[in-house]
C-alpha positions in Angstrom: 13.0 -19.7 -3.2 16.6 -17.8 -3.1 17.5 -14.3 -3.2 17.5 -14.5 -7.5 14.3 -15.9 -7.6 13.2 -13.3 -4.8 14.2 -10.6 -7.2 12.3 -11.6 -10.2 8.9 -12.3 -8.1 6.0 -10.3 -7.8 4.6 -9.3 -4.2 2.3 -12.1 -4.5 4.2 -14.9 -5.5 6.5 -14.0 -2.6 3.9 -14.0 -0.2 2.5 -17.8 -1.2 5.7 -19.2 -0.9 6.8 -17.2 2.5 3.0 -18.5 4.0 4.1 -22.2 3.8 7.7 -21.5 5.7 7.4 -21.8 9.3 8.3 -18.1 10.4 5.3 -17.2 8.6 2.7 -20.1 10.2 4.0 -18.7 14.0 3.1 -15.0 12.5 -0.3 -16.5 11.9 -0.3 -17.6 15.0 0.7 -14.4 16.5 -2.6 -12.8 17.3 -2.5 -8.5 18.2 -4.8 -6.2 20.4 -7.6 -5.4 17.8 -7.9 -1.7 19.2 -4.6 -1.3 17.7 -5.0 -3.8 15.0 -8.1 -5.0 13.4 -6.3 -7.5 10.7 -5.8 -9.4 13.8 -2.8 -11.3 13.6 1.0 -10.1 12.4 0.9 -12.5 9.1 -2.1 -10.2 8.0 -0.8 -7.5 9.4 2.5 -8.1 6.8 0.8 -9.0 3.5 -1.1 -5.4 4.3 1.5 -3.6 4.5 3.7 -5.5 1.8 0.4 -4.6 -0.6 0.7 -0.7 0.5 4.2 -1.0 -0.6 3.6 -2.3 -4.2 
């Protein structure tokens, strides 16, 4: 995806094509202290707050 297709996307198409890159897989893998956190990791944590800012 490049930065004209980015701009034409919706929030969600965005999101499926950044979970396959491998920036995205190590956020997965990125786990977070639940008292501050409950999503759990910082992938989750991202799509929340990219859906907040729709």
């Amino acid at each position: 995806m490049n930065w004209r297709e980015i701009r034409t996307s919706s929030h969600d198409e965005i999101l499926a094509w950044a979970a396959e890159q491998p920036w995205a897989l190590a956020m997965s893998a990125c786990a977070q202290d639940r008292g501050w956190h409950a999503e759990g990791d910082v992938w989750t944590h991202t799509k929340m707050a990219c859906a907040e800012s729709s």
